[in-house]
N, C-alpha and C positions, 0 to 999 in steps of 0.2 A: 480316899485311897487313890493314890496315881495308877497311871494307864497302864499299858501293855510295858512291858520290863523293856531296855535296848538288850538288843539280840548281841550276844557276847562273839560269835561267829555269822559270818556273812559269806555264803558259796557263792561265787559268781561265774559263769564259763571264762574255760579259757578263751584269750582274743586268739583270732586264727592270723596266720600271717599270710602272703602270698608266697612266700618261697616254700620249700621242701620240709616240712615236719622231722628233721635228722633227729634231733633229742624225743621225741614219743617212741620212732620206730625203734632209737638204742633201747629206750625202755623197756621195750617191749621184742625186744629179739629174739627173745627163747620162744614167744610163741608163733613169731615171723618161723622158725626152725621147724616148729613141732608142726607147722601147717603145711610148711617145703618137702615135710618127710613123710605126711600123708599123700599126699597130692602124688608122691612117687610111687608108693605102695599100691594106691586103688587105683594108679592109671591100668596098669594092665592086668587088673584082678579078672581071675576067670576070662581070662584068652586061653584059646588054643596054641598056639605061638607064644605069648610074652613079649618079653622084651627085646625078641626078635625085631621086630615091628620099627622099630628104633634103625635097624639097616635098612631092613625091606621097603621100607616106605620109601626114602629117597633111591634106591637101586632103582625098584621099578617106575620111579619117576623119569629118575635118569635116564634107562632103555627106551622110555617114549620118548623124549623128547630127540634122545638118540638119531632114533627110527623116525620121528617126521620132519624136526629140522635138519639134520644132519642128512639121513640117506634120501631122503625124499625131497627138500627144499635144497639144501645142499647149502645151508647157510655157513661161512666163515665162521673159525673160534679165533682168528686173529694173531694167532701161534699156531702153526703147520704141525710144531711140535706133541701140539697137545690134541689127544682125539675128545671127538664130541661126547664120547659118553663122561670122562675126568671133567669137562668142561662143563656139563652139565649137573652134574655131580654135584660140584663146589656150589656153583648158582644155587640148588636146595638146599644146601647144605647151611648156607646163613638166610636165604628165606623163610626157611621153618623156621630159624631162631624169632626172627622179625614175626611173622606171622603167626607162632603159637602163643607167643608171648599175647599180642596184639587181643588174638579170640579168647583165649582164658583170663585176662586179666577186665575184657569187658564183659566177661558174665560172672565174675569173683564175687561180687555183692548177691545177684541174685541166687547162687547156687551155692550160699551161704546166708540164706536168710535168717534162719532159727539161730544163727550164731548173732548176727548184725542187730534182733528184735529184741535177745535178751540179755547182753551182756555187755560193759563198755569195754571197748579195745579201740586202738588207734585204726577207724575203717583202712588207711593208706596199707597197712599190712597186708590185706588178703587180695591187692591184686600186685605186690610185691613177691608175695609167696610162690606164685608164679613164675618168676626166674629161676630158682634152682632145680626144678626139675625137667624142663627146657633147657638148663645149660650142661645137665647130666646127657641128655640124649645128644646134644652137640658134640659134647668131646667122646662120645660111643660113637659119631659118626665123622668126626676126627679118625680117628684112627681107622676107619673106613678108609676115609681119603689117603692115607698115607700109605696101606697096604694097595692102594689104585695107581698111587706119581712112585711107587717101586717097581711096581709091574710093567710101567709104561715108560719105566726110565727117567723120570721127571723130577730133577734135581731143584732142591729147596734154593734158594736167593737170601741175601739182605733184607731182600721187601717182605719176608716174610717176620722180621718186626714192627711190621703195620699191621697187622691182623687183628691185636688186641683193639688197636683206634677203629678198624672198622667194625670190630663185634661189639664195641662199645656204643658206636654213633647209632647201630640198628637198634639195641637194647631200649635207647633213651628213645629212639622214634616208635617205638613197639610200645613205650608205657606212657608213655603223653599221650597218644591214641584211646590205648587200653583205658587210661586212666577217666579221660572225658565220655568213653564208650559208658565206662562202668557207672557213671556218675548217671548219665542220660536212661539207661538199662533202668535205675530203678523206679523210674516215673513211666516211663514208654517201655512197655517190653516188644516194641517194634522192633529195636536195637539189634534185638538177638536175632531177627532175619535179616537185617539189612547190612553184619557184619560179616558174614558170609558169602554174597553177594559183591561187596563191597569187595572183599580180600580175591575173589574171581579176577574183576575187572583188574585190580592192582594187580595181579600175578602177570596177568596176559600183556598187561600195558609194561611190564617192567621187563628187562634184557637179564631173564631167571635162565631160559633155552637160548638163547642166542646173543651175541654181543649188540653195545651200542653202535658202534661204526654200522651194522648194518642196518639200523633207520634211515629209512629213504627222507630227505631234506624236509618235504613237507610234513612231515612230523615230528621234526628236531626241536619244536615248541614245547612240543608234551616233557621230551627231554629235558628241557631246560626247569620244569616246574616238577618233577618228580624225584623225590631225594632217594628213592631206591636203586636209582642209575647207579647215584654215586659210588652206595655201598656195596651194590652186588659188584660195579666194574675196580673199587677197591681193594675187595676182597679176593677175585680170583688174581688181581695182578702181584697180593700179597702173598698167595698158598702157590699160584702156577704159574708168574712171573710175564701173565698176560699183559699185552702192551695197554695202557692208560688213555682213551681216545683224547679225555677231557679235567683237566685236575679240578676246574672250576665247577665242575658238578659234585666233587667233594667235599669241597667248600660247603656250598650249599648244601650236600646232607647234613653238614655238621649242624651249621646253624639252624637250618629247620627243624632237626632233633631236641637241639636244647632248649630251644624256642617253645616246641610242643611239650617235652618235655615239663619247661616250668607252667605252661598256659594250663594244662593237663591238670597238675598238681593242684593250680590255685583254682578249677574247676572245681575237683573233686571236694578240697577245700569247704569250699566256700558251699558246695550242695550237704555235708556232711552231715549237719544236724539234722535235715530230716529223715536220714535214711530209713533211721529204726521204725517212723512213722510210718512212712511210705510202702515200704520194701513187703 
């Protein structure tokens, strides 16, 4: 009698590549959807407020920073035009996007484990799912802004079809982060203190309360190696027509977005298959 039979089908993994996964995530879109639509649901389950929260938060961000740079330091917005609280305003208004993206997409894996341990799905989705309900609260805080440049008289520009390029450059810098955070999260759950911390220092070190021009020289270094310059001073000169100190810092948001962007991807990538063990 001959041996064991040849095996009629042969399962192999797929090879991973280093670029973006686009054909799993289309695959798998409707659950990319149904994950976007919880994630909005149970953000503000059982508040007293709701989806208030979504204004309140950057308002009263705004009024501090109002109140210390503005009436107390007396820092420049670089347009006479525009008062510090509109000015400050905008600045949170794409840092949240950068920055929640950023914290929820590096704890997507762990605060989804029982999903991650028993079922296969393309892991890239659930710290993708993360964008639509962070771009919901954006355009609620959109129209924030807009009932603020009516009240203060602040007439829209041309530059304000740049705005998509800069909400797009934060986006991709917020998931190439997210995405290497989420990937390291499931081995070190250190991640999860040290991204909070982390997003501190970036907030203070970044021109979120106050323009770039007013960095005093010896610190124009930091400037030059922070792609948040770019896009917060992008973005307000796109929404308030604030003057531009440096376009070269733009630049360099861009390509240090895409950049992390794909290093992010082929991270996450490439840590993929163990999650389910790990996690």
């Amino acid at each position: 009698m001959s041996g064991a039979a040849t095996p009629h089908l042969i399962i192999k993994p797929l090879r991973r590549v280093a670029t973006f996964p686009w054909r799993e995530v289309l695959e798998y879109r409707d659950l990319l959807r149904i994950l976007a639509q919880r994630d909005v649901r149970l953000r503000y389950r059982q508040t007293a407020v709701g989806v208030a929260w979504v204004v309140l938060q950057p308002l009263i961000g705004a009024g501090l920073f109002s109140f210390v740079f503005g009436a107390i330091a007396k820092l420049p917005t670089g347009d006479s035009r525009v008062p510090y609280f509109v000015f400050s305003f905008a600045g949170l208004l794409i840092w949240n996007v950068f920055i929640q993206i950023f914290q929820k997409a590096s704890d997507s894996l762990v605060g989804n484990s029982g999903l991650v341990s028993k079922i296969y799905f393309p892991r890239m989705v659930l710290p993708l799912s993360t964008v639509r309900g962070v771009m919901l609260d954006f355009f609620v805080g959109a129209a924030v802004m807009v009932l603020l440049m009516a009240l203060y008289g602040i007439a829209p520009t041309l530059s304000l079809l740049f705005l998509p390029v800069a909400l797009l450059i934060a986006i991709l810098l917020a998931l190439g982060l997210g995405l290497w955070a989420a990937a390291l999260n499931v081995s070190y759950r250190d991640v999860r203190y040290v991204v909070p911390v982390f997003s501190q220092f970036l907030m203070w070190g970044s021109p979120v309360a106050y323009a770039a021009s007013t960095i005093p020289q010896s610190a124009q270094w930091f400037v030059s190696i922070n792609p948040m310059v770019g896009i917060l001073e992008s973005f307000r000169w796109a929404v308030l027509g604030t003057p531009m100190a440096n376009w070269s810092s733009v630049v360099l948001s861009a390509v240090v977005a895409v950049a992390m962007f794909m290093l992010g991807s082929a991270i996450f990538q490439r840590a993929e298959r163990r999650f389910a063990d790990v996690i």
